[in-house]
Structure formats: structure tokens, C-alpha cells
N, C-alpha and C positions, 0 to 999 in steps of 0.2 A: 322225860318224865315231868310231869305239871301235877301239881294241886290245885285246889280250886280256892282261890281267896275264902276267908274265915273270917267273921265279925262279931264282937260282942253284942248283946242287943242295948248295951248300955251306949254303944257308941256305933249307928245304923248309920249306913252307908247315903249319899245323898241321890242319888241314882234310884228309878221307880221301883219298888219293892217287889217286883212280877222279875226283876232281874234275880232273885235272890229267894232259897230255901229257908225256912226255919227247922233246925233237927234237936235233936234231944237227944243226949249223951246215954240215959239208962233206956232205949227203948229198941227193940228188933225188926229185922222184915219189913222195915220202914214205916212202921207201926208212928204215928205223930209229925208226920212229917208234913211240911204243909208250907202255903206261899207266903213269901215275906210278908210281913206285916208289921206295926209299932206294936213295943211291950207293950202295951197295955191293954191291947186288945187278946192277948194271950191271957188264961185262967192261970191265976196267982199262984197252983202247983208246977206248972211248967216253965215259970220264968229261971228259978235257979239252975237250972240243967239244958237249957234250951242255950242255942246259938244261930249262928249267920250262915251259912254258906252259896255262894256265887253257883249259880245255873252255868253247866257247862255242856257244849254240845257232842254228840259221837254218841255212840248205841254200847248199851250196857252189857257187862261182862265182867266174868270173876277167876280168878285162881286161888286152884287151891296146893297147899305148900306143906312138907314137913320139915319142922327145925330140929337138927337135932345137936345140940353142943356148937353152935355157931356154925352149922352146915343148912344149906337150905339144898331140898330136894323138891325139882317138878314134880308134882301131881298129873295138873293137868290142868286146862283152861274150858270153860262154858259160855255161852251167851247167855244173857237175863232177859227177864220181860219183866216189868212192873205196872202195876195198875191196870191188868188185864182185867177188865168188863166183862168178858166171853168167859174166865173164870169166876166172875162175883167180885174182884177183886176191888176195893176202893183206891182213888189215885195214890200211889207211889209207894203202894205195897209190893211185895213182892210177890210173884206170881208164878213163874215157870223159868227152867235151866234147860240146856241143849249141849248136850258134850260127847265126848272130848271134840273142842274145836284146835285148829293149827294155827300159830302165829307165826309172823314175822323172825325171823332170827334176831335181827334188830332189836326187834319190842322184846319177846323172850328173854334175850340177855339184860336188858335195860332193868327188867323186871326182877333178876334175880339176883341182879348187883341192887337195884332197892332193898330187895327183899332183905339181905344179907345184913345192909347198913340197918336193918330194924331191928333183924334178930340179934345182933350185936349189941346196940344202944339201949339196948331192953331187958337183955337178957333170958327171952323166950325161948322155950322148948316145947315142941307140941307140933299139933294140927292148929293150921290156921289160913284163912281165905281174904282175901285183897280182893275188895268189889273195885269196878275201874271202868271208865268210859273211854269208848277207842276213837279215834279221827284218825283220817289214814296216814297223816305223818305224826301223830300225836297220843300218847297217853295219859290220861288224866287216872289219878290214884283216888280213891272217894273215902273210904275207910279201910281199916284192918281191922277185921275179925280173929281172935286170937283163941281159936273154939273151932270145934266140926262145923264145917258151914253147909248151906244149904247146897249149894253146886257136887259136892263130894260124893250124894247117892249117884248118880247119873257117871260120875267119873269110875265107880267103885263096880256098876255092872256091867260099863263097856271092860273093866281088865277084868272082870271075876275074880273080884280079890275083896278083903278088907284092910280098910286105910285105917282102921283104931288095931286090929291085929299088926298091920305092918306097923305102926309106932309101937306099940308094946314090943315086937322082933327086934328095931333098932335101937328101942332104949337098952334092952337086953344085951346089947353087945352085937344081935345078928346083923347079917350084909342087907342094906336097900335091894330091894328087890321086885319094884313096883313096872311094871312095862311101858315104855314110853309111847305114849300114843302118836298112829300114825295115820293117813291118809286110806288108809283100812280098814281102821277101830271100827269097832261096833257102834255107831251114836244112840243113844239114850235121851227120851225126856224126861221131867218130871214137874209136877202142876201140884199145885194146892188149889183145890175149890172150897170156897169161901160161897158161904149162906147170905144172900144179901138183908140189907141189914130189915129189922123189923119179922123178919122169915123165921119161922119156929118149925122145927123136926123134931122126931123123937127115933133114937135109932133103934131098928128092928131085929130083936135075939135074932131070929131066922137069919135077918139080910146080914148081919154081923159074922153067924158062923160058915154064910156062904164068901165072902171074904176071906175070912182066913182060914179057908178049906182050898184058894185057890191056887194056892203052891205054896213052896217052902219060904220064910224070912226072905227076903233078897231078892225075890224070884216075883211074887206076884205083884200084880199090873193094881195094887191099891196098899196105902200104908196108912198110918197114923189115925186108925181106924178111933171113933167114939165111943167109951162104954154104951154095951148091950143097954138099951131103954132108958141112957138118958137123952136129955134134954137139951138142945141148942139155939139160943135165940140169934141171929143174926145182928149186926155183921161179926163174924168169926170164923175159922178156919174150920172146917167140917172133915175134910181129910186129903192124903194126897193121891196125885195117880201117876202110872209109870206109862210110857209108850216106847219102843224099841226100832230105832231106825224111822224116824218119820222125816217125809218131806221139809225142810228146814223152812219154808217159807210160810208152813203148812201147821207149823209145831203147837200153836195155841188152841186152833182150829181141832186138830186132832187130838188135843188133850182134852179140847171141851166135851168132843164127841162119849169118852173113856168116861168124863164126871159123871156126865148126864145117863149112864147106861147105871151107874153104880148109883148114882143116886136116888134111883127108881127102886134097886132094889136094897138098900140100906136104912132107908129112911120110911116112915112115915108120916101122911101129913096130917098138920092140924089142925 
């Protein structure tokens, strides 16, 4: 288990700045995140809450964890995509999940003895997701999300289950009960399409309640739908989309496919 060196920007690293992230402590989804740079070329609200962090190599991935009384239970694990273009996505946003994936035994346990030493030093209880970069003999930790994370829908329809019902079960006193995922599981995507920027929609009463007329919570192939007739200006998240069982190599590809069907009929343009 590796972290990724961290710097203040008071005190920047001497090595070329394209070696190194700038992140911001209050911000999500990778929302502000951007290539090294000197303070001062950063805008005067971002410097108190901004920091360093080291580029590190291996393909993005997340688990997601329940703590319950100093217990940690597998979820399950996802692949990320970030900065997906085929989605609208600007660089190092977050963009699309693929799960449940299978680790290592190795990394698995490595992961839950981390996990453990957090939920201990911390004192956490709850739902909570570890973004992480993989190298094949290597784990890199990147943050702890200590909240419903993004990867959890995707994990929640391959068991048909819910992961805020099953915490509310366990805090209750009831047994874990969540199915460990196997080389069977149902895999699951899920995509946020984002409007690119300068791009103005308005979304359509119609195309709205053909959305969520298209199955039950949980079920249908679109979420995070827009109020009926308003207004979106780009760049923003406009909504998410589901896909069930896709070709993994294939996964962006096919989710852009899903946006772009919905997008035609959700939206109008302007």
C-alpha cells in the first residue's frame, strides 16, 4: 500500500510541475483539479484549500466499504474512468464506474487491513469509498471518501440490494448480509454525461416524464434527471446513464451510446 507524496504549495517540490496535481480539499468528482503549477498563478480563493499531490501511474479504481463499530465490510470494487471526452467530461473529472470487479487476494486483504487502521484512527461509521490506482504489484490509496460514493450504484444493481438499507440493517443491530461478489456477478456501468462547456439545454416536461416512466428507482437505464424546463449551461453534469453487462473494454463507448439516445429525447436545444 503507497500514497502518493503530498506538498504544500508553500513549499513546491523542485522537479517540473507536469510531475504533480493541484487538488483542493472542499471540492468533488474531481471537480478543480489541475496540473502543477506556482501559487500564484492559482486564483486567490483556491490557494487556502489547495495542495500538491505526486502523479502516480496504474488505472483508476475504487472500493466501496461499510464501517460499522470498528468492522470494516467488503462492498465491492469498480474500475474508473476520468476525464472522458466521449462523455463531455473535462480532464480529471470523473466520468464512468464498471463493477463489481475481482482483486487480488493480496490487494483485497492489504486493503482491508488499510481500511481498518482508518476506521479506527478516525473513528468512522458509515458508507464509505477509497479511490485508488492499481500497478500490478502495487496499490496506490488517492483519497477516502467518507459518504455514498460514486462506484456504489453500479455495485448496488449487480446484488439487488441497498447499501444505505443494508447500513441502516447493521446499525440496527441486524447480520451483514450483502453478497460477495463473484466471477458471475452481473457487471454494471454507470456514466454521467456532462454538457460541454459553453452548450445551453433546456430540459423537456415530455422528455422528463419519458425518463422516469422508464422503470422503477433502481431499475432504469437514466438518473439524476434535471428539473422539467430548466436550464443548463455547460460545462455541467446534465445526468447519469446505466448500461448492464457491457463489453469492458467497450464501457465508455457504450455508455456514450445510452447519453446520446437520451439526450435527444430529454433535452432541447437552443
Amino acid at each position: 500500500m503507497r500514497v502518493p507524496p503530498l506538498r504544500s504549495l508553500a513549499h513546491p517540490p523542485n522537479d517540473p510541475p507536469s510531475n504533480w496535481l493541484i487538488k483542493s480539499t472542499d471540492s468533488a468528482g474531481g471537480e478543480g483539479i489541475r496540473e502543477g503549477a506556482a501559487a500564484e498563478e492559482l486564483p486567490a480563493e483556491c490557494r487556502g484549500t489547495s495542495y500538491l499531490q505526486r502523479r502516480v501511474g496504474g488505472r483508476d479504481a475504487s472500493i466501496v466499504l461499510l464501517a460499522d463499530s470498528g468492522r470494516i465490510r467488503w462492498i465491492g470494487a469498480t474500475y474508473q474512468w476520468v476525464g472522458a471526452a466521449a462523455l463531455g467530461a473535462g480532464p480529471f473529472r470523473y466520468s464512468a464506474s464498471y463493477g463489481p470487479i475481482l482483486f487480488e487476494r493480496w490487494r483485497q486483504a492489504a486493503l482491508l487491513r488499510f481500511a481498518r487502521r482508518a476506521v479506527r484512527d478516525s473513528g468512522f461509521d458509515g458508507i464509505l469509498g477509497i479511490d485508488l490506482r492499481l500497478e500490478r504489484r502495487r496499490t496506490w490509496v488517492l483519497e477516502i471518501n467518507p459518504r455514498y460514493p460514486a462506484g456504489a450504484e453500479v455495485l448496488e444493481r449487480s446484488a439487488g440490494r441497498s447499501l444505505v438499507a443494508e447500513r441502516m440493517s447493521v446499525a440496527a443491530g441486524g447480520r451483514f448480509d450483502w453478497p460477495e461478489p463473484t466471477a458471475e456477478s452481473v457487471r454494471w456501468a454507470k456514466g454521467i454525461r456532462y454538457l460541454p462547456s459553453g452548450v445551453e439545454r433546456q430540459a423537456s416536461r415530455r422528455g422528463i416524464a419519458a425518463a422516469l416512466s422508464s422503470g422503477p428507482p433502481g431499475e432504469r437505464p437514466i438518473a439524476d434527471l434535471p428539473i422539467a424546463e430548466s436550464r443548463l449551461i455547460g460545462p455541467t453534469p446534465a445526468f447519469s446513464i446505466f448500461a448492464c453487462n457491457p463489453f469492458l473494454p467497450r464501457t465508455v463507448a457504450t455508455l456514450e451510446g445510452v447519453a446520446i439516445v437520451w439526450e435527444t429525447l430529454i433535452f432541447e436545444t437552443i
